[in-house]
N, C-alpha and C positions, 0 to 999 in steps of 0.2 A: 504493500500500500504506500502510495505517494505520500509526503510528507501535507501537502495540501490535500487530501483525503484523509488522513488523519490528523487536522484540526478540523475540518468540517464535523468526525464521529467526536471529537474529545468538546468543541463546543455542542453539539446534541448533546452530552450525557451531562453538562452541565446547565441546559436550557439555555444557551444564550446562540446568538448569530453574529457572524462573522464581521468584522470591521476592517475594510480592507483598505491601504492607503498606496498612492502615487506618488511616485518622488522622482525630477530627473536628474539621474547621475551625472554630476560636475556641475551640476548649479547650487552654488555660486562658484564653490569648487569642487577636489575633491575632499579637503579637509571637514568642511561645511556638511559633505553628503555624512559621512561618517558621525557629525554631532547629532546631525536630522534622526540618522537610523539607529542612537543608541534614546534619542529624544521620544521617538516610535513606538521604542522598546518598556520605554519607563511607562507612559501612557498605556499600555497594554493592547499594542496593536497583535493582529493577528495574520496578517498577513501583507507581505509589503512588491508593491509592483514597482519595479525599477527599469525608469523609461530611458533608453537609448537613443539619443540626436541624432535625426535624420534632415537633411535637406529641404525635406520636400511632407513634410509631418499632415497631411489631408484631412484627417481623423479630428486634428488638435484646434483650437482654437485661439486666441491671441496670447494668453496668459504662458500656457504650453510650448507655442511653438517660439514666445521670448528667450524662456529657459532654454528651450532646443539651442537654438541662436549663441545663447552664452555659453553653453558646454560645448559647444563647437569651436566658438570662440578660446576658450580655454585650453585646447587641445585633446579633448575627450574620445578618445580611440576604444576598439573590441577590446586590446591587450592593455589598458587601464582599467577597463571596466570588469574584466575577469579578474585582473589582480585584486580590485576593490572586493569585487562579490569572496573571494578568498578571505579577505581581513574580516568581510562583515561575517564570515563562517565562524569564524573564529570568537565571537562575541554570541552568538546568537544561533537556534534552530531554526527561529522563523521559517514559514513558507515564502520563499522567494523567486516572485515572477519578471520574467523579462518583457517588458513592453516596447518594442519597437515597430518596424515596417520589413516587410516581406525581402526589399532588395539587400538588406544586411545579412541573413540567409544563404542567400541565394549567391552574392557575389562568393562567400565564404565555402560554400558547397553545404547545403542540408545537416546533411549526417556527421560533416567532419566540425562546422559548429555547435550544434546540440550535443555532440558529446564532448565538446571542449566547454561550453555551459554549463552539464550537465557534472562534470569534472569541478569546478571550479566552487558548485553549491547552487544552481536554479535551478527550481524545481518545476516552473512550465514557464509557456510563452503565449501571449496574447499580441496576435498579425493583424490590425484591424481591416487591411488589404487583404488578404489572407480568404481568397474565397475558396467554399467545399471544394468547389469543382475542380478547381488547381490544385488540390494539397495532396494531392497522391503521397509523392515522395516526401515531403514534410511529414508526413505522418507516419509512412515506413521508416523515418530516421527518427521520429522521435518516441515511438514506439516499445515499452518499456524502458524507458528514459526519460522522458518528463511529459507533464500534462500538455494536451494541445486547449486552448480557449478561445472558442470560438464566439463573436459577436451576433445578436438578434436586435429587430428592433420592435416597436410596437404595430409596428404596417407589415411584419414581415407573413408570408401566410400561414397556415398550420404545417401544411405539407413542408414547405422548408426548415421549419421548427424542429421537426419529426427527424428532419435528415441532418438538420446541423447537433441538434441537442446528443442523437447516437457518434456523433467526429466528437464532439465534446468529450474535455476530461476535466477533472478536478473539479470546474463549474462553469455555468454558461452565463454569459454577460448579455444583460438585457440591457442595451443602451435606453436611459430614462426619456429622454428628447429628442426633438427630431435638428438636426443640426451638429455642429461641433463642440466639444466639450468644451466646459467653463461658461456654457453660455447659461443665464439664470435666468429664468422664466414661468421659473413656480412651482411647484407638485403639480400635473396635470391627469385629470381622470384619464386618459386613456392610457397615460402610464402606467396609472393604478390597476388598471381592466387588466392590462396586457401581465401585469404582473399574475394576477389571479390567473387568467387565460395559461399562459405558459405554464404554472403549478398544476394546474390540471389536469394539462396534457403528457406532459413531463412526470407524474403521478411521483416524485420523490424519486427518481431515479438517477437524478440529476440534482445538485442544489443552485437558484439563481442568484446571481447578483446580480444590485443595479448600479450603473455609474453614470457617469454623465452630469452635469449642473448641480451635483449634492453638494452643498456646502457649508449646512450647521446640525446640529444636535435635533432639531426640528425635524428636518430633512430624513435624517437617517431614523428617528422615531415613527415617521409615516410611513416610510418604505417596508420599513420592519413588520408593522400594524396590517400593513398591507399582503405580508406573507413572504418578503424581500426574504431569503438564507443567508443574505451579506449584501453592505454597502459600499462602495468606492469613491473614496472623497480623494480628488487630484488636488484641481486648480487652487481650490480654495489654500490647502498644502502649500502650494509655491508662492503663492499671493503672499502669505504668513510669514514666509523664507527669505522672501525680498525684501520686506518690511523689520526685518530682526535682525538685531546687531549680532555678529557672530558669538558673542560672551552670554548673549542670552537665547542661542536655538535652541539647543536642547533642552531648559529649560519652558520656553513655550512651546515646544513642539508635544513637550509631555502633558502639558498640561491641555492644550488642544485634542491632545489624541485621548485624554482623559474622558475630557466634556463629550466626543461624541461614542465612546465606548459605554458609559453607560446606554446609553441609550437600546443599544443589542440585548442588554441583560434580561431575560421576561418576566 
């Protein structure tokens, strides 16, 4: 069992749902990612996605593709970012996901990066580009080797639910908005339906999470309410990151990751 498979069973046996957080490595730096992810730690986060700078980030929305931009800027490479996931091994079990774009894969060859990930401490990967239809070999290489997570939305139809939810591993990401992330525009009932809708269909064979526009203790309370098995707060995350003096992240970081973990507890 995957190490995100076993917190999804170890949060069940304690009634509570999953809290899951975005962070992109090398924003501000790398010293800064390391204060964020022992700040994560202290807060009680449960699972942490760690976003890799792409050029061309489609998924992300302004807040995201800024930090993209600075860890680029910064010099943020595969072979930093596997060193990093190393050190953060070394502090931490955490479930740790890789969030990037298809072509970082694909330039690297499939199989020979997921097990160089896989090697280092991540435990799956979330392609927002990343359609069923192409992941043939993405799947063959990650295959007993880390979860694959695949995106749904709320227009998406049952039949494709049915066929992405079985590619699905660890859990399946219900993006909450229709748009890019960071963008805030409210709890919206068809979010809510779709979340109900997907548990249904999905009968527990599968746990959802939502992401997209979540950004307070509120937020994650609804979604929770609503039948959400985990939430994914990004933007809000970096927004918080930009704004803090580096003497005081980890310190707010815990304390933020505080305020929205209750909130999973039932």
């Amino acid at each position: 069992m995957s190490r995100i498979k076993e917190k999804f069973a170890e949060l069940e046996a304690k009634n509570q749902k999953a809290l899951i957080s975005y962070i992109m490595v090398g924003f501000t730096n790398e010293k800064a990612t390391i204060s964020i992810i022992r700040g994560l730690v202290k807060g009680g986060i449960d699972i942490i996605e760690l976003g890799f700078p792409f050029s061309d980030p489609l998924a992300d929305g302004s807040v995201i593709q800024n930090a993209s931009t600075i860890s680029l800027k910064k010099g943020t490479k595969i072979a930093m970012f596997f060193s990093l996931v190393k050190k953060i091994r070394k502090e931490t079990d955490i479930p740790l996901i890789l969030m990037t774009y298809t072509n970082i894969l694909y330039h690297k060859g499939y199989a020979k990066f997921i097990a160089e990930a896989k090697k280092s401490g991540i435990d799956g990967f979330i392609l927002p580009d990343m359609s069923v239809e192409e992941s043939k070999e993405y799947l063959q290489a990650a295959k007993n080797n880390a979860d694959t997570i695949f995106l749904i939305s709320p227009n998406t139809s049952k039949q494709r639910i049915q066929k992405i939810s079985k590619t699905s591993s660890g859990f399946l990401y219900l993006v909450a908005v229709f748009g890019t992330t960071g963008v805030k525009t409210g709890i919206k009932k068809y979010t809510i339906d779709a979340i109900k809708q997907v548990k249904k269909q999905t009968k527990g064979k599968i746990p959802i999470g939502v992401g997209f526009g979540v950004s307070t203790p509120e937020d994650v309370k609804k979604y929770i309410k609503a039948g959400a098995d985990a939430v994914i707060i990004g933007s809000a995350y970096l927004k918080l990151i930009e704004k803090t003096s580096k003497n005081q992240l980890e310190m707010k970081i815990a304390s933020f990751t505080k305020s929205l973990k209750k909130q999973t507890i039932l």
